[in-house]
C-alpha positions as CSV (number, residue, x, y, z in Angstrom):
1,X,35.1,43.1,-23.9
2,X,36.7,40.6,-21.3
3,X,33.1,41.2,-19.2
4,X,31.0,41.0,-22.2
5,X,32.9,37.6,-23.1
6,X,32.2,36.4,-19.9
7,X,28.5,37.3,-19.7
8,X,28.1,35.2,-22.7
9,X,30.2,32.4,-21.4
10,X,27.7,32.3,-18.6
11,X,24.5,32.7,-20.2
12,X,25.4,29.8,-22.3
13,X,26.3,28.0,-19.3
14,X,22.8,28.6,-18.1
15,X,21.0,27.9,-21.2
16,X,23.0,24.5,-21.7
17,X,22.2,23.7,-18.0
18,X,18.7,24.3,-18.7
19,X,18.1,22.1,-21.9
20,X,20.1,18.9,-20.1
21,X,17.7,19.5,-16.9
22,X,14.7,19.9,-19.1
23,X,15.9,16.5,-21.2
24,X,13.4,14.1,-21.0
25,X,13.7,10.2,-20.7
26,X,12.1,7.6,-22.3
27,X,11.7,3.9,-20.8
28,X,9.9,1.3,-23.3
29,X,10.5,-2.0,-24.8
30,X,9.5,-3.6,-21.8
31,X,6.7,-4.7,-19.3
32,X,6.0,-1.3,-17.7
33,X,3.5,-2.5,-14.8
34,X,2.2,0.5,-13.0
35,X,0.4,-0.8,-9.9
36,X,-2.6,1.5,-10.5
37,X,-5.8,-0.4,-9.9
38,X,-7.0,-4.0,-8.3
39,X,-5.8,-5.4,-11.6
40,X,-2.8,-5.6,-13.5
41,X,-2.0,-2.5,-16.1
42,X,0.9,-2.1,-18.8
43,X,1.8,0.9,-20.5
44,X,3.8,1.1,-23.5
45,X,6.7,3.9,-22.2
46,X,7.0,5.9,-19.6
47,X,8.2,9.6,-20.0
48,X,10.3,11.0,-16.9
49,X,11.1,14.7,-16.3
50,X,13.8,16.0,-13.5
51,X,12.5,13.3,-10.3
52,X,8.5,12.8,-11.9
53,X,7.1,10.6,-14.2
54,X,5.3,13.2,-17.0
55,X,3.6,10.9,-19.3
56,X,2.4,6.9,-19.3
57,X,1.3,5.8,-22.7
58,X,2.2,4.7,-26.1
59,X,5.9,4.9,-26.9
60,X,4.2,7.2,-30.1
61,X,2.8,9.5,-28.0
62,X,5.7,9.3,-25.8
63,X,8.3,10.6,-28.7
64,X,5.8,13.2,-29.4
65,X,5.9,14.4,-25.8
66,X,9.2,13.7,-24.5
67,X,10.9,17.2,-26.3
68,X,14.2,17.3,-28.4
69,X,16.5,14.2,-28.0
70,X,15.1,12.3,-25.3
71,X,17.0,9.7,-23.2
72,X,16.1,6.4,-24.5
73,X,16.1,3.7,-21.7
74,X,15.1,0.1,-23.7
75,X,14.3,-1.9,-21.0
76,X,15.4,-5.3,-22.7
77,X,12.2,-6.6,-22.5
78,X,12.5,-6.7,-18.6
79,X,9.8,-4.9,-16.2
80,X,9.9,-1.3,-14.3
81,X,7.5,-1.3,-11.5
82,X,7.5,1.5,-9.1
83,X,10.1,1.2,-6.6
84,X,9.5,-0.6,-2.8
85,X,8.3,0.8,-0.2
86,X,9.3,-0.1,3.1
87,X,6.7,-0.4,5.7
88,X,7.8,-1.8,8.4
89,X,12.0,-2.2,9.1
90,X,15.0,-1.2,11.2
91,X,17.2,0.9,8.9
92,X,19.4,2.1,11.6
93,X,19.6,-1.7,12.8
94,X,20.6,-2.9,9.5
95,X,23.2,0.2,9.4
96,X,24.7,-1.4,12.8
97,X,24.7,-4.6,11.8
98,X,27.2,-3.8,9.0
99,X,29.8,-3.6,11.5
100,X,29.2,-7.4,12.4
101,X,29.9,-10.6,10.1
102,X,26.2,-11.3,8.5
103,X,25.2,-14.9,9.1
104,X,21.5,-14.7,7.8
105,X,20.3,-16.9,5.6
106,X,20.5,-14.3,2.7
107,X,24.0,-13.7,3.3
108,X,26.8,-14.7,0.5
109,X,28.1,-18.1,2.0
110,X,24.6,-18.5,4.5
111,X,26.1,-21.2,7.1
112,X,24.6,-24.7,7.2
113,X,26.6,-25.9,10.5
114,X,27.8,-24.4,13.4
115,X,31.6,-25.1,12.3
116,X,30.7,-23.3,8.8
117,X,29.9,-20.6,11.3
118,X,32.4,-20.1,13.6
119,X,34.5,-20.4,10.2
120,X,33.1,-17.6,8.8
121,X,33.6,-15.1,12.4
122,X,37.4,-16.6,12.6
123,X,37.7,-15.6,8.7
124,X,36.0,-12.3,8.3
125,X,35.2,-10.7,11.6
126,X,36.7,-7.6,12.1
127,X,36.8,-6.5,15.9
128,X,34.9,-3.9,16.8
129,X,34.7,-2.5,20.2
130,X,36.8,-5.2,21.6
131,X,34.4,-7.4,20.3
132,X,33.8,-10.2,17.6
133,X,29.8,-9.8,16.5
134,X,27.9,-11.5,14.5
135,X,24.4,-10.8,13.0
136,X,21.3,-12.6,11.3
137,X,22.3,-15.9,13.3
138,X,19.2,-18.6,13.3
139,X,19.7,-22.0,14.7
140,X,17.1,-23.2,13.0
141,X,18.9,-23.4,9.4
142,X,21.9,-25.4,11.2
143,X,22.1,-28.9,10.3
144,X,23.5,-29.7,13.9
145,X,21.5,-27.6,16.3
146,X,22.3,-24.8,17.8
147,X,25.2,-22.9,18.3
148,X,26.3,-23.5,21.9
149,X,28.7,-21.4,24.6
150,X,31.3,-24.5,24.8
151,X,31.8,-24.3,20.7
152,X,32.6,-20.3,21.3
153,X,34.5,-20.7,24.6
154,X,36.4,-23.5,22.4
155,X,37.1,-21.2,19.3
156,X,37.7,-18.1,21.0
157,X,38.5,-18.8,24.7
158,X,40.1,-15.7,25.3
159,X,38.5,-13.1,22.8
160,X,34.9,-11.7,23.6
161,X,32.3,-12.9,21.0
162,X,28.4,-12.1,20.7
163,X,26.4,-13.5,18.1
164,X,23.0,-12.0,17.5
165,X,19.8,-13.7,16.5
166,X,18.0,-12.9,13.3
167,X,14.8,-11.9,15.2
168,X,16.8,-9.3,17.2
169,X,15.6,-10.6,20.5
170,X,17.6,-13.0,21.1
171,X,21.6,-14.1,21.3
172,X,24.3,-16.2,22.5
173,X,27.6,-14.7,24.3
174,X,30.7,-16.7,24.8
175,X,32.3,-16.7,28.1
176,X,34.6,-13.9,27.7
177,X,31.7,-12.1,26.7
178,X,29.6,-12.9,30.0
179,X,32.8,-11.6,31.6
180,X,33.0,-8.4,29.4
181,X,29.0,-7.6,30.2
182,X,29.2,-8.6,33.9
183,X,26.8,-10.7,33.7
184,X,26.8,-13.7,36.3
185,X,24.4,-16.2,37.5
186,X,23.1,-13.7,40.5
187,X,22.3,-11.0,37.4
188,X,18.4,-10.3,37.6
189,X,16.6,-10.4,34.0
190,X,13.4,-8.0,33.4
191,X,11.3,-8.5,30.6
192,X,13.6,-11.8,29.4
193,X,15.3,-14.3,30.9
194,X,19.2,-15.6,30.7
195,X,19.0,-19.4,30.9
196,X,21.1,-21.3,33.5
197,X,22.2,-25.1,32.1
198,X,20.1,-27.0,34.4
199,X,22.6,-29.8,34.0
200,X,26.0,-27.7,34.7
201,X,24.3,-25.1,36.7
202,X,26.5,-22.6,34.5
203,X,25.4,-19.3,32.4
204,X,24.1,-20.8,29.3
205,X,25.6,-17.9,27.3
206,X,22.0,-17.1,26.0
207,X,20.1,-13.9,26.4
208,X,16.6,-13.9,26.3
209,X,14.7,-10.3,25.2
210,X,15.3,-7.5,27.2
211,X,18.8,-8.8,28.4
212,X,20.0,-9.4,24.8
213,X,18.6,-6.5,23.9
214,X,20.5,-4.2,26.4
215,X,23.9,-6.5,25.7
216,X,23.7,-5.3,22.1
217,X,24.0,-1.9,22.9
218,X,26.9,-2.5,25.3
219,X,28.5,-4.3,22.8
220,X,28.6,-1.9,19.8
221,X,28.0,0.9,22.3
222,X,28.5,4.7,21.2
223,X,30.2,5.5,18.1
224,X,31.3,8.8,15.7
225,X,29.1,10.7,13.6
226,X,31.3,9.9,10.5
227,X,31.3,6.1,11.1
228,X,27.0,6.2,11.6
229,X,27.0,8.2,8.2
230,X,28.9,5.4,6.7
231,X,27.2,2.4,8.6
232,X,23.6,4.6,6.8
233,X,25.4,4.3,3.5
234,X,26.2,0.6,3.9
235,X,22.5,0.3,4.6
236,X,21.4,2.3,1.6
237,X,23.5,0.1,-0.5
238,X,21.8,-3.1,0.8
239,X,18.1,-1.3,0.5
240,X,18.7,-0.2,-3.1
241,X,20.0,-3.2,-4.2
242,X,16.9,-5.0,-3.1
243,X,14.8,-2.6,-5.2
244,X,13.8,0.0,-2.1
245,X,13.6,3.8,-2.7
246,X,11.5,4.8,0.6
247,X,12.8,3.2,3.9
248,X,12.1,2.6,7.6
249,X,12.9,3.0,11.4
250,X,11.0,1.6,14.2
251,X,11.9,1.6,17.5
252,X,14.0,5.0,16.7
253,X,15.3,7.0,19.6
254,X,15.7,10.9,19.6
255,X,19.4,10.1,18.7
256,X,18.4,7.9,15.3
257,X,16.1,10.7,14.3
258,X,18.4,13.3,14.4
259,X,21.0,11.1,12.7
260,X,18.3,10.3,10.2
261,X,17.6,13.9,9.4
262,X,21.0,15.2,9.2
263,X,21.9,12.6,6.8
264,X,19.3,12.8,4.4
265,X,19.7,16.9,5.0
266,X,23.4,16.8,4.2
267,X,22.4,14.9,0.8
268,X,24.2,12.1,2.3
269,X,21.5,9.1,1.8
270,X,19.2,9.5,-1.6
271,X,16.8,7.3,-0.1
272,X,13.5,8.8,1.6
273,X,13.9,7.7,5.2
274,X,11.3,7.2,7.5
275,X,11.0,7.1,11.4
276,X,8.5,5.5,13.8
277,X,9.5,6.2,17.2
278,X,7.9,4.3,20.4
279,X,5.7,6.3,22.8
280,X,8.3,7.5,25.2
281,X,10.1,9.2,22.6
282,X,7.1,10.8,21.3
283,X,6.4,12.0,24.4
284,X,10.0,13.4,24.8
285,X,9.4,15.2,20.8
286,X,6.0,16.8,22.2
287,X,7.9,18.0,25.4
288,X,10.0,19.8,22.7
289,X,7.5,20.9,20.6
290,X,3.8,20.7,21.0
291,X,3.1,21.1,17.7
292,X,5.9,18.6,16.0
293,X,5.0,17.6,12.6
294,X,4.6,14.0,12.2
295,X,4.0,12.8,8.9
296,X,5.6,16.0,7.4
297,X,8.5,15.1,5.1
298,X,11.4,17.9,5.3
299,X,11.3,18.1,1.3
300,X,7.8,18.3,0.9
301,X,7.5,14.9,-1.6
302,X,10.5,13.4,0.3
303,X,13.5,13.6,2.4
304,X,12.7,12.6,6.3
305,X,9.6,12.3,8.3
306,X,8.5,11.4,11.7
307,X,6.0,8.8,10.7
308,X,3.8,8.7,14.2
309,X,3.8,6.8,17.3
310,X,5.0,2.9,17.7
311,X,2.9,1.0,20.4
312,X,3.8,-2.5,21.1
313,X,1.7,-5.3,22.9
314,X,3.9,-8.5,22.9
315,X,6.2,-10.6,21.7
316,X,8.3,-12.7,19.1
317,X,5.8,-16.2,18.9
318,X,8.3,-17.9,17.8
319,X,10.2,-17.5,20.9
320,X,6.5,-18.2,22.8
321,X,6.7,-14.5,24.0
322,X,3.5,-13.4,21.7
323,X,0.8,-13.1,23.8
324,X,-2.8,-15.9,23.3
325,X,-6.7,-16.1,24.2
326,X,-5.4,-19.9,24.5
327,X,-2.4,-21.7,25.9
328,X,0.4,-23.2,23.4
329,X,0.7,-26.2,23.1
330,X,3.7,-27.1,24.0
331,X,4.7,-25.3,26.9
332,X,8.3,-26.9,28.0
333,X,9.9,-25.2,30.0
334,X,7.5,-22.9,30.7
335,X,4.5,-22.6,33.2
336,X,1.2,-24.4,32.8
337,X,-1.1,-23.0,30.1
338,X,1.6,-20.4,28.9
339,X,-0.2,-18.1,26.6
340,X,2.7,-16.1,26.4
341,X,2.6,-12.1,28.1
342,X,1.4,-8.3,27.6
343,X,4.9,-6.1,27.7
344,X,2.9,-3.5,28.1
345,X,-0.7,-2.5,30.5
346,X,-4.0,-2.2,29.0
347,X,-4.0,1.5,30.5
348,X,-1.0,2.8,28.5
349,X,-2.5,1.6,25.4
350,X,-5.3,2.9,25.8
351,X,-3.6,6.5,26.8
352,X,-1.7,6.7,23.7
353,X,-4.1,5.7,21.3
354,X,-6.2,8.5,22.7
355,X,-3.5,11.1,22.4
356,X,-2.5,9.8,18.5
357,X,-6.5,9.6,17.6
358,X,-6.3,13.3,19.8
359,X,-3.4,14.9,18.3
360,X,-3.5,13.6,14.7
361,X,-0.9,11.2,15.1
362,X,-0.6,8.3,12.8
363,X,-0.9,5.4,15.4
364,X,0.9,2.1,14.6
365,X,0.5,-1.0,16.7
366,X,2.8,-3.9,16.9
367,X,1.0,-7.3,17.6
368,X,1.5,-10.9,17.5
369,X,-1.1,-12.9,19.1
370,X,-4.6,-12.4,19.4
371,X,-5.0,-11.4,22.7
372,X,-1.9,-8.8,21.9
373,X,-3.8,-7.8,18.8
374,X,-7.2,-7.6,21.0
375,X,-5.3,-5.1,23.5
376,X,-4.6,-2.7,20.6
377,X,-8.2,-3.0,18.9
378,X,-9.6,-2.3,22.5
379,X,-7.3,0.7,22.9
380,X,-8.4,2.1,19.0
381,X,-12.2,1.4,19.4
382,X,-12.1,3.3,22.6
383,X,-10.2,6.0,21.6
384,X,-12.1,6.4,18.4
385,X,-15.7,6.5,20.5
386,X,-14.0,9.1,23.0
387,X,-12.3,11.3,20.3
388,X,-15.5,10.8,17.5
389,X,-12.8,10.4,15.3
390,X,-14.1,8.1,12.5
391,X,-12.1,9.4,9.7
392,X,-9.3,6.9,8.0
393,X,-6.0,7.7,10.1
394,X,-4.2,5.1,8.4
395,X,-3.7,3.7,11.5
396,X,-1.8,-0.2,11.2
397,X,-0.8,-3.2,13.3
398,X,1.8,-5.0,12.5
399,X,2.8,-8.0,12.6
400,X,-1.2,-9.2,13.0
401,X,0.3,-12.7,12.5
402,X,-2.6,-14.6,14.6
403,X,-5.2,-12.3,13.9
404,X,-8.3,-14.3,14.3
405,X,-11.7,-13.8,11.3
406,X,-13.7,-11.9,14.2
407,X,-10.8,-9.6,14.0
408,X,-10.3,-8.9,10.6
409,X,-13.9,-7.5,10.8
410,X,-12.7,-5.2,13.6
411,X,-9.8,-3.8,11.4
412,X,-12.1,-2.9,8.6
413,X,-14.9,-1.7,11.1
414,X,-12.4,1.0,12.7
415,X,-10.3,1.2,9.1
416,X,-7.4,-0.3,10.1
417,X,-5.1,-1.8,7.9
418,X,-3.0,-5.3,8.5
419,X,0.4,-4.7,7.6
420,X,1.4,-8.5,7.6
421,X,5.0,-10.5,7.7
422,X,4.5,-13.5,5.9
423,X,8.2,-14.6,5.9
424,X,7.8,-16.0,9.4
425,X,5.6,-18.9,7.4
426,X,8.9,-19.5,5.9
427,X,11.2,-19.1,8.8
428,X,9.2,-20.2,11.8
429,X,6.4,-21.8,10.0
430,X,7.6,-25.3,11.2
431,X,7.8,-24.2,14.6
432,X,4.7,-22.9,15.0
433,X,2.9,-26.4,14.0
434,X,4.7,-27.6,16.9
435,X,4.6,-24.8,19.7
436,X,0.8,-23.7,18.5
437,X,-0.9,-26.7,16.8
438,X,-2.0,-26.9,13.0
439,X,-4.5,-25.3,13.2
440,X,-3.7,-21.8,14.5
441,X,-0.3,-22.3,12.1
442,X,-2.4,-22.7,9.1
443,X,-4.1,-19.9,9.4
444,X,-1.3,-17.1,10.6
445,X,-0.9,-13.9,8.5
446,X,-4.7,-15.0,6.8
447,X,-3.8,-12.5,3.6
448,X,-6.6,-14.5,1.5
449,X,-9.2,-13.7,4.2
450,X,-8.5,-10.2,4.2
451,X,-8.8,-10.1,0.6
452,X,-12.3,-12.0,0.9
453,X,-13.3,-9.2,3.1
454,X,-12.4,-6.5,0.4
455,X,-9.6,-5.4,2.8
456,X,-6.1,-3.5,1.9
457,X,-3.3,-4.8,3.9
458,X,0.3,-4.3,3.7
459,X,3.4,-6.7,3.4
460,X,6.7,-6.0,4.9
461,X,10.0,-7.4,5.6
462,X,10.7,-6.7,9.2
463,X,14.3,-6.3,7.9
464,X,16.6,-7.1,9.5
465,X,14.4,-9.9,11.5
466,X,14.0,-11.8,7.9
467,X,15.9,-10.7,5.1
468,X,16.0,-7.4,2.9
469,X,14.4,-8.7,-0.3
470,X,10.7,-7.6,-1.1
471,X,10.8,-10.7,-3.8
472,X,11.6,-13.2,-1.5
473,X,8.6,-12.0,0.6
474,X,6.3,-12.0,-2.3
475,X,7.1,-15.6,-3.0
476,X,6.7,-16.6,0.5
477,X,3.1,-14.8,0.4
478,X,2.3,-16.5,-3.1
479,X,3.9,-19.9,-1.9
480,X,3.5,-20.2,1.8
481,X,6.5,-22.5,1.9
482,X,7.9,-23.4,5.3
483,X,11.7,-23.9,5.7
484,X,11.5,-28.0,5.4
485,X,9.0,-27.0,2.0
486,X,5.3,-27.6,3.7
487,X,2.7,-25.9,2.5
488,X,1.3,-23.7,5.4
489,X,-2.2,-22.9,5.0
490,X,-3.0,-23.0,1.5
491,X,-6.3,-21.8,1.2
492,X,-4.2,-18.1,2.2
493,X,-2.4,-18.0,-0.5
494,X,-2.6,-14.6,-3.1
495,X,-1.6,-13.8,-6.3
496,X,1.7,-12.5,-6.9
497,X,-0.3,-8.5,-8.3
498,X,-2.2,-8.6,-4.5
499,X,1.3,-8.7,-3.1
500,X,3.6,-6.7,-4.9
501,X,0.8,-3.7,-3.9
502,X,1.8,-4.9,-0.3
503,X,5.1,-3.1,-1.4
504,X,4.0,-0.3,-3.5
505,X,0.5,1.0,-4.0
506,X,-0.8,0.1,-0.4
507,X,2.6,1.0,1.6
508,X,2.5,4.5,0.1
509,X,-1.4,4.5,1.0
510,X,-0.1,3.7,4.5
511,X,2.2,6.7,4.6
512,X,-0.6,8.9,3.2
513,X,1.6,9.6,-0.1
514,X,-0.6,7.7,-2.9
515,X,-0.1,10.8,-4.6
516,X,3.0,10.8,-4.8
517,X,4.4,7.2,-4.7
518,X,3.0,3.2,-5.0
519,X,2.4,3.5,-9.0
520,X,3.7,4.6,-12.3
521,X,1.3,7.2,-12.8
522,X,1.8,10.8,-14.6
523,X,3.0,13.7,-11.7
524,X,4.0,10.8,-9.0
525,X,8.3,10.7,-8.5
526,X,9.7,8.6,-10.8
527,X,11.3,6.2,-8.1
528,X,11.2,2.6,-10.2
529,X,12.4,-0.4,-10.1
530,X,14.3,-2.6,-12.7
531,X,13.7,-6.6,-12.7
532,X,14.9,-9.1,-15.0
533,X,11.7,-10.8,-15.5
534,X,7.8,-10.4,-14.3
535,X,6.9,-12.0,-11.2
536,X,3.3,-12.2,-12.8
537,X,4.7,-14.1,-15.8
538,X,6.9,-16.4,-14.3
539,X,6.6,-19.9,-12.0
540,X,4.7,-18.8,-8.6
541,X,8.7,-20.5,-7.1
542,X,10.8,-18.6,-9.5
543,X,9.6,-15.3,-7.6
544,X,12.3,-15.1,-5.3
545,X,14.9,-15.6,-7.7
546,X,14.2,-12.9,-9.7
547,X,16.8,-10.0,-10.0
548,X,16.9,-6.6,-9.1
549,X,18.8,-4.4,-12.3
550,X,18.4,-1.1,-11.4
551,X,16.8,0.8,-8.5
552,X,16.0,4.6,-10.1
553,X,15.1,7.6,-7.4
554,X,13.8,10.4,-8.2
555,X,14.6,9.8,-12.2
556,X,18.5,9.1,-11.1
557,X,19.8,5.6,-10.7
558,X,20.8,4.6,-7.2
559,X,21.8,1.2,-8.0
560,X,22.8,-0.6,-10.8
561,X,23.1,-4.6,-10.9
562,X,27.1,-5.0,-11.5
């Protein structure tokens, strides 16, 4: 009898489990824009079952559909779009820099003056490694220049301090720190430089692209498994919140992508995480496997994937390291007729865009100036005529911020798709007048031309080299408002629908998962986001103040606005 009891206890165990996973819900009473199309579409109600979208429609035909005592989700009048996708980003980089004091402008208290800085490091750094660190830092936003090594030495004479620059490639050490890093006067710089005062003749505490690069991984150097998994979490939090349910990691070493995999394996992150390792660690993946699957997510619609190969030409422009057809104009401190440098030889781009257009590998190129952006065109067009691949790989360049007209007609020759960063407009817009001249300024990430070409491109954030919201991004690329409120380039302007597809319906084109992601569309995940208002219905500059409620994956909610 006991058994019998039990049988039944468990049999209604199962049957009640089954009913709750088989409950439907229902989301209406709102602007439900789905993303499908060149134009903007509603739908009355959305119907999700377990992680897919079942049904788009009429809220009747919805209740008819939906089964017995369907979740009802009124939106409030607010709009569900499908959640961002991340196209271009440093997820483990934003992970790290949760261990440092974030001084970016999209920070809580964002500092306006170098005291309102140091402020903030004295108040809420935490040391960490022997080390004070701070992230996001741009001089540009301080009201009183830069932040210099005598204001660090002063504040923290003893105590080693490194504060890195929002665009990653750059930062600023205090004494101690030099001390800490061993890095002197006679220390040789490759690919970078680390300025001497030519006044003092002392270490001006700054490190310049590979040197800065190579300090920041001495200074948070190796940690535990348990504290990455929580740094991941941190950086989930922060990608969710901004409305993201699919994110990405460039640059990744063989370390990050096993990281990346373990924690999306052990259920740890909810988010679909994406890697894009550089050439030399796709070599080092073929070397252990021939056949490694790249673009293969470990849970068939999601989980983690090995995106393809990462090839980079040049430089940040801002920093004058992109590389030019033509000289910048102003070239202080530099040699005559600068036009910036290659990182990289024509020859190695041209190997491995051979071996991606070869071996099926989704190639992705990372260029800033037009001659960097002609190296990787070169590379493709020749590796497409040796291969007679003519297929669409998806293959992408980002940043493509001075890609010239003739170019644009190259990327849609050899179906290529621009995956553009128009928050440097914002952020560096101002310098770019100055360093390049108006008129190559005006017409940097050129997203109306592509659209006058019948061209898809992409939009990203670069997080954490501009900040982690897709809104802000969209209003920059509706806007084109430079830090001191220019207008840059106004003829480039796009609607605010053309750019929210830079997030959705084109970034999951880019990954090759338009069936699965990029719209609200019957048998795609349900991975939605919640906003308080439409960014089609309100002011163009209201855009970036519009609130993320809720980020939904896979029909669960991942974040909900406090």
């Amino acid at each position: 009898m006991k058994i019998l009891k039990l049988h039944l206890a468990a049999c209604l165990l199962l049957l009640t489990t089954q009913v709750f996973a088989d409950t439907a819900s229902i989301y209406f009473n709102g602007d439900i824009l789905t993303m499908e199309g060149a134009k903007p579409q509603y739908v009355e109600a959305v119907v999700v079952k377990g992680k897919k979208i079942t049904f788009t429609g009429s809220l009747r035909d919805a209740l008819n559909g939906a089964g017995a005592n369907p979740a009802m989700h009124d939106l409030k009048g607010r709009t569900l779009l499908p959640g961002f996708i991340d196209a271009w980003g440093h997820f483990t980089l934003i992970a790290q820099n949760t261990l440092a004091v974030n001084l970016g402008y999209f920070s809580k208290n964002p500092p306006t003056t170098t005291k309102q800085l140091i402020d903030r490091l004295k108040a809420e750094a935490k040391l960490f490694n022997g080390w004070i660190i701070g992230a996001e830092y741009a001089d540009a936003f301080l009201t009183d220049g830069p932040l210099t090594i005598t204001q660090l030495d002063k504040a923290f004479p003893n105590q080693p301090v490194f504060v890195n620059n929002i665009s990653t490639l750059t930062g600023i050490v205090n004494t101690a720190g030099l001390k800490k890093l061993g890095i002197t006067k006679a220390t040789k710089a490759e690919q970078g430089m680390i300025p001497v005062d030519p006044k003092t003749g002392k270490l001006t505490g700054e490190l310049i692209g590979q040197p800065n690069i190579s300090a920041t991984a001495k200074v948070f150097g190796s940690y535990s498994k348990d504290l990455t998994i929580e740094t991941y979490r941190k950086a989930e939090e922060i990608y969710a919140s901004n409305g993201f349910t699919t994110a990405q990691s460039y640059e990744t070493t063989t370390q990050d992508i096993q990281n990346m995999r373990e924690a999306v394996e052990r259920r740890l992150i909810s988010l679909d995480l994406i890697a894009l390792p550089t050439y030399d660690v796709v070599d080092q993946l073929l070397a252990s496997n021939k056949s490694y699957p790249f673009g293969i997510y470990t849970k068939g619609d999601g989980g983690f994937k090995v995106a393809g190969i990462l090839v980079s030409t040049d430089g940040a422009p801002q920093l004058r390291l992109a590389y030019f057809t033509k000289p910048y104009t102003d070239t202080t401190g530099l040699p005559k007729d600068w036009r910036g440098m290659a990182v990289i030889t024509q020859d190695t781009v041209d190997r491995y865009a051979k071996l991606a257009y070869e071996k099926n590998i989704q190639y992705y190129g990372y260029s800033n100036g037009d001659a960097g952006i002609d190296m990787t065109l070169s590379a493709i067009a020749k590796a497409i005529k040796e291969t007679g691949v003519t297929e669409d790989r998806r293959t992408a360049i980002a940043h493509s911020f001075f890609i010239r007209d003739d170019q644009l007609d190259q990327y849609k020759a050899n179906k290529i798709l621009p995956q553009f960063m128009p928050n440097h407009i914002w952020m560096y817009g101002d310098v770019y007048r100055k360093i390049l001249g108006e008129d190559r300024a005006k017409n940097m990430v050129p997203l109306n031309s592509a659209k006058a070409k019948g061209m898809q491109f992409g939009i990203h954030n670069d997080t954490p080299s501009s900040g982690p919201s897709a809104l802000f991004t969209i209003w920059t690329a509706v806007n084109r408002k430079t830090y001191a409120s220019a207008t840059l380039g106004p003829d480039q302007r796009i609607d605010p629908y053309l750019a929210l597809r830079g997030f959705t319906a084109v970034a999951a084109y880019q990954y090759k998962e338009e069936a699965t992601k990029g719209s609200i569309t019957a048998g795609k995940l349900a991975d939605l986001v919640l906003l308080e208002r439409n960014p089609l219905k309100v002011k163009p500059e209201e855009i970036k103040d519009i609130q993320i409620v809720k980020t939904i994956k896979h029909g669960k909610d991942l974040y909900v606005r406090p």
